[in-house]
C-alpha positions in Angstrom: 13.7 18.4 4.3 16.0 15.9 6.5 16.0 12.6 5.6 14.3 10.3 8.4 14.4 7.5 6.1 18.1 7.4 5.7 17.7 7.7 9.7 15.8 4.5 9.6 17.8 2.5 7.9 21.2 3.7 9.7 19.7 2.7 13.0 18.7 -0.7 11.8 21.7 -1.4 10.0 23.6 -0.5 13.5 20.6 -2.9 15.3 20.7 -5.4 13.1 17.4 -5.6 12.5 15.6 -5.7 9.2 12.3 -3.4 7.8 10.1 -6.1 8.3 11.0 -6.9 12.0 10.3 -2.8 12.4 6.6 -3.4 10.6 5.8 -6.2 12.6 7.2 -4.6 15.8 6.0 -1.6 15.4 2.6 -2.3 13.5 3.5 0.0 10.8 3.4 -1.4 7.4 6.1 -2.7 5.4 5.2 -1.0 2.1 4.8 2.2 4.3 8.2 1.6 5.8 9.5 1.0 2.6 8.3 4.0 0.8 8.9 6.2 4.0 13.0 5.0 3.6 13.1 5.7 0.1 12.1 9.0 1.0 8.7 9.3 -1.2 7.1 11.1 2.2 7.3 12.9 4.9 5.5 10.8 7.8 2.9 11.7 10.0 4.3 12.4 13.8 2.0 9.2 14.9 4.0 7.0 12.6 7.6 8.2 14.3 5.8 8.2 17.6 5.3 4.7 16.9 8.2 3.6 15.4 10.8 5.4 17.7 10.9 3.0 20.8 11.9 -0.3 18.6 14.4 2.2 17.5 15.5 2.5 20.4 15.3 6.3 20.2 13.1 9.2 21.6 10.0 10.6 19.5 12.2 13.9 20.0 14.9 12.2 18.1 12.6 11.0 15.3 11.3 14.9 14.9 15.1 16.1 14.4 15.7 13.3 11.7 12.3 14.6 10.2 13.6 18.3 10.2 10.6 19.0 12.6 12.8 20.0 15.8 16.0 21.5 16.3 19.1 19.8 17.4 19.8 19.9 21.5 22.4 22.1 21.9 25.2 20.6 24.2 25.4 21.2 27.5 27.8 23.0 29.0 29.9 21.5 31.6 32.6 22.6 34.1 32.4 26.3 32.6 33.5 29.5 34.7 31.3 31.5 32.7 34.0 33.0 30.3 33.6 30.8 27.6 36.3 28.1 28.6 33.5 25.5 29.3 33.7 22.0 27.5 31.1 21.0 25.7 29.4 16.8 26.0 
């Protein structure tokens, strides 16, 4: 299972932002938040629905921390369709 809760916390570190500024922003409990970040359960898609825009990331993103969705793959740019494309 992938760790959304380590997710969480990484993009909160990098926002400066605490857990309780996500509960009360996002209307999601703290204890919930807290317990979700210690990684005690896997949450419900309405919770990471919720909490992904004061993330400041899609719910798409919330479902690949959750191990619910696969990574994108890259896009291929500037490729003459022999496999010398870069990669973004």
């Amino acid at each position: 299972m992938a760790d959304v809760g380590k997710f969480i916390l990484r993009v909160l570190k990098e926002r400066k932002k605490s857990l309780r500024q996500l509960a009360r922003e996002s209307g999601v409990s703290n204890s919930y938040l807290s317990q979700l970040t210690r990684g005690l359960f896997k949450p419900a898609p309405e919770i990471l629905i919720k909490l992904a825009p004061h993330l400041g990331v899609t719910p798409s993103k919330m479902f690949e921390e959750a191990g619910w969705l696969k990574p994108k793959a890259r896009k291929r740019i500037k490729g003459n369709g022999k496999g010398g494309g870069r990669f973004r």
